[in-house]
VEXZA-908417 format. One line per 2 residues: number of its first residue (from 1); their letters; for each residue x, y, z of N, C-alpha, C. Coordinates in pm, whole numbers, plus 50000, padded with zeros to 5 digits. Example, Ala and Ser with C-alpha at 12.3 -4.5 7.8 and 13.67 -1.06 7.14 Angstrom:
<lokes>
1> AS> 51319 49431 50780 51230 49550 50780 51320 49670 50780; 51285 49775 50708 51367 49894 50714 51290 50003 50787 .
</lokes>
This chain:
<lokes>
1> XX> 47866 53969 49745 47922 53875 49650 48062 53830 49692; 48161 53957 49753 48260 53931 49784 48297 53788 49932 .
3> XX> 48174 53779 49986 48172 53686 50096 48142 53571 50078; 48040 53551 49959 48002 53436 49934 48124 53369 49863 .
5> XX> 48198 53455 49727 48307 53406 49674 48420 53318 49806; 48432 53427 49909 48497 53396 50020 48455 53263 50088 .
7> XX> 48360 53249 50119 48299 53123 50194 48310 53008 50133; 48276 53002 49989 48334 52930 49846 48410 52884 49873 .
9> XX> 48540 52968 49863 48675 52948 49847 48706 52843 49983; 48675 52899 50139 48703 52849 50258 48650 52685 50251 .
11> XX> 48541 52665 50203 48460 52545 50204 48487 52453 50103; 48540 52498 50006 48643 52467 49906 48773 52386 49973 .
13> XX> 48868 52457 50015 49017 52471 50061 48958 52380 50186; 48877 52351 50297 48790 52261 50390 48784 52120 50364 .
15> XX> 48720 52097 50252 48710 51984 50184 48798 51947 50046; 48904 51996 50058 48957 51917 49950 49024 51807 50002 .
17> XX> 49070 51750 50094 49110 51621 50091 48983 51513 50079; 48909 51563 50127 48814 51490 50092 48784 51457 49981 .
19> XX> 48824 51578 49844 48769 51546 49736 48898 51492 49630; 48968 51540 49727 49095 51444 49664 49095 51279 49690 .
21> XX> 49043 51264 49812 49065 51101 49839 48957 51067 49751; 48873 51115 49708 48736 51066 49662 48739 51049 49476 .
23> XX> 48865 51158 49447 48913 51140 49273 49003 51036 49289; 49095 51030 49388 49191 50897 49348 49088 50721 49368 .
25> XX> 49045 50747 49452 48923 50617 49515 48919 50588 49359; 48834 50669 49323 48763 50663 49150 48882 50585 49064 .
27> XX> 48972 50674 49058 49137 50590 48988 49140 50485 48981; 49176 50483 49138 49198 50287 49156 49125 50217 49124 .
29> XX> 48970 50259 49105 48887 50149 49085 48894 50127 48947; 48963 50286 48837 48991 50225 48711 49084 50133 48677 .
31> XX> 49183 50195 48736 49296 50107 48727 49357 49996 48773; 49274 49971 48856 49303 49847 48913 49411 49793 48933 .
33> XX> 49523 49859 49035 49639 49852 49026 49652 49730 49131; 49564 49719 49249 49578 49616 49343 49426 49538 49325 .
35> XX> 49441 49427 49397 49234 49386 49416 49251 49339 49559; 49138 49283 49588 49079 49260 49749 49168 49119 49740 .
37> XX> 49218 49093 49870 49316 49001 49905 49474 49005 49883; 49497 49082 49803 49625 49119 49757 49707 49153 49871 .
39> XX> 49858 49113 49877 49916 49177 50010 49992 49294 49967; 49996 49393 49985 50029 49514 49932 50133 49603 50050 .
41> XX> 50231 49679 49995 50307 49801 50087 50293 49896 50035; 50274 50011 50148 50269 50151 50076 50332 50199 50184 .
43> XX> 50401 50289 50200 50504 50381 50282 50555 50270 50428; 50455 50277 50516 50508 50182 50633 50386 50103 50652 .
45> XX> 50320 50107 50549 50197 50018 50569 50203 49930 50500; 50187 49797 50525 50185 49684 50447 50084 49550 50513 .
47> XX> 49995 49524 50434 49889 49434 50447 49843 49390 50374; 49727 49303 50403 49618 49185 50292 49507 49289 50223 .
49> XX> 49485 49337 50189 49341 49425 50136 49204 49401 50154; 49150 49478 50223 49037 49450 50302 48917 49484 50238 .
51> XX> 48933 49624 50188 48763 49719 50156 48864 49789 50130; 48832 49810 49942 48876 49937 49864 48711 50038 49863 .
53> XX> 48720 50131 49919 48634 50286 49865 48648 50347 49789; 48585 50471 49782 48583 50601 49715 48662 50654 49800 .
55> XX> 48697 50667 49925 48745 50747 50000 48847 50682 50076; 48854 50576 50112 48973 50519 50174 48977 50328 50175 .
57> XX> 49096 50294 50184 49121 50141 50133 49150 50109 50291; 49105 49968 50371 49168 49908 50434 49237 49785 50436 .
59> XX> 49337 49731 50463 49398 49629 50525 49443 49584 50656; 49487 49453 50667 49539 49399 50767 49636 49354 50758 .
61> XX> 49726 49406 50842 49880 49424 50890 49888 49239 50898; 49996 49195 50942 50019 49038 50913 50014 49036 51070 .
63> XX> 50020 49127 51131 49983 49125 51296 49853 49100 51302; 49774 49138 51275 49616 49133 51276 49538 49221 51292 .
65> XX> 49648 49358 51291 49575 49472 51311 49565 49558 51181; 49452 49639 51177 49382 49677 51076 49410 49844 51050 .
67> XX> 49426 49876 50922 49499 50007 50922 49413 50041 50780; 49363 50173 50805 49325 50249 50731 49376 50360 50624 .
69> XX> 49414 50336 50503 49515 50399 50443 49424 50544 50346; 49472 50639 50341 49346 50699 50236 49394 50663 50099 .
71> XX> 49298 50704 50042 49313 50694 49868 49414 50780 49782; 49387 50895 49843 49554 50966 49764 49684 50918 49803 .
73> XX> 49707 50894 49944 49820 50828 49966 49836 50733 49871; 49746 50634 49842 49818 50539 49798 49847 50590 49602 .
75> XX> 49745 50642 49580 49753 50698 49475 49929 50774 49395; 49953 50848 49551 50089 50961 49481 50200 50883 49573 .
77> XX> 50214 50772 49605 50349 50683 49677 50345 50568 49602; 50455 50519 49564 50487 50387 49546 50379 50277 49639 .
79> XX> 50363 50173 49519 50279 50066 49589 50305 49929 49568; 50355 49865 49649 50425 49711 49612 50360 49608 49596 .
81> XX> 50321 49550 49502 50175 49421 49567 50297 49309 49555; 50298 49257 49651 50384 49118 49675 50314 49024 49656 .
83> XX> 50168 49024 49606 50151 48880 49566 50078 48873 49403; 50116 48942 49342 50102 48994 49199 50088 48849 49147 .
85> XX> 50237 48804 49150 50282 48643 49082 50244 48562 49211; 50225 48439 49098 50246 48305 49201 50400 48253 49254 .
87> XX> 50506 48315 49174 50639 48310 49211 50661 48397 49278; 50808 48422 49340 50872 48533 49402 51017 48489 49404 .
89> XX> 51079 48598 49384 51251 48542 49458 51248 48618 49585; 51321 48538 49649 51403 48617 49797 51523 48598 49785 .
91> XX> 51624 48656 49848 51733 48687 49928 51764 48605 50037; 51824 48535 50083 51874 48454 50186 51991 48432 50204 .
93> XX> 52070 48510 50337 52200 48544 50365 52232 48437 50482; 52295 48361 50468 52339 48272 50579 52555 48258 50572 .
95> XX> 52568 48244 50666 52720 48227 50722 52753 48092 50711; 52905 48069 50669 52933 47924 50733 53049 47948 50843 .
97> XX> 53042 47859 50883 53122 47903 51011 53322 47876 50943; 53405 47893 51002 53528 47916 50975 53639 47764 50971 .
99> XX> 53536 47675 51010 53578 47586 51039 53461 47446 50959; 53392 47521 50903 53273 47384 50849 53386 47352 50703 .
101> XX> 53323 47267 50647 53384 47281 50518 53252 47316 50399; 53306 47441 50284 53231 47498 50225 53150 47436 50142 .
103> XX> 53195 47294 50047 53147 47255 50000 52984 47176 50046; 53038 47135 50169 52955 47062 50208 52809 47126 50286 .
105> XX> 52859 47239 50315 52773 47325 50346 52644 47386 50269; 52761 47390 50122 52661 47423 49967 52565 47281 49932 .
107> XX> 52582 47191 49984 52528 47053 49941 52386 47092 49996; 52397 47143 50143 52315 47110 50255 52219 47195 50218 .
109> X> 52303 47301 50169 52170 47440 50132 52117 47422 50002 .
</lokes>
């Protein structure tokens, strides 16, 4: 009895990421935090959404390359969907030079 408990336990502790990617998979599909096409970041991954699973989500990088993220990751990290809205603000830092004149510079921009 004592071995089988043991083997249990090993085959257990074996597959739990597996059964972890496979409870969060389930999540997302409740919660629907992103959908297919969405451009999304999660740690250093950031892409279009390809194929959400039970077990793992893919996208494509804006390079064209394709990255396989699992389901708990995205589950227990921050997740950015950048195309949520049809709006967005950005940030745009530009210089004028020392010698332009400012006003006219503000016209231009």
């Amino acid at each position: 009895m004592a071995l089988l408990g043991l083997g249990s336990f090993n085959i257990g502790f074996a597959f739990r990421d597996t059964f972890e990617n496979f409870l969060a998979g389930i999540l997302i599909f409740l919660r629907e935090p992103f959908a297919l096409r969405d451009l999304v970041e999660c740690k250093s991954a950031e892409g279009k959404m390809k194929a959400i699973t039970t077990r793992d989500t893919t996208a494509r990088h804006t390079d064209g390359q394709l990255v396989a993220m699992s389901n708990h990751e995205l589950l227990q990290n921050p997740v950015t969907v950048r195309t949520d809205r049809d709006l967005r603000r950005t940030t745009i830092i530009c210089g004028v030079g020392g010698r332009e004149e400012v006003d006219r510079a503000h016209d231009i921009i």
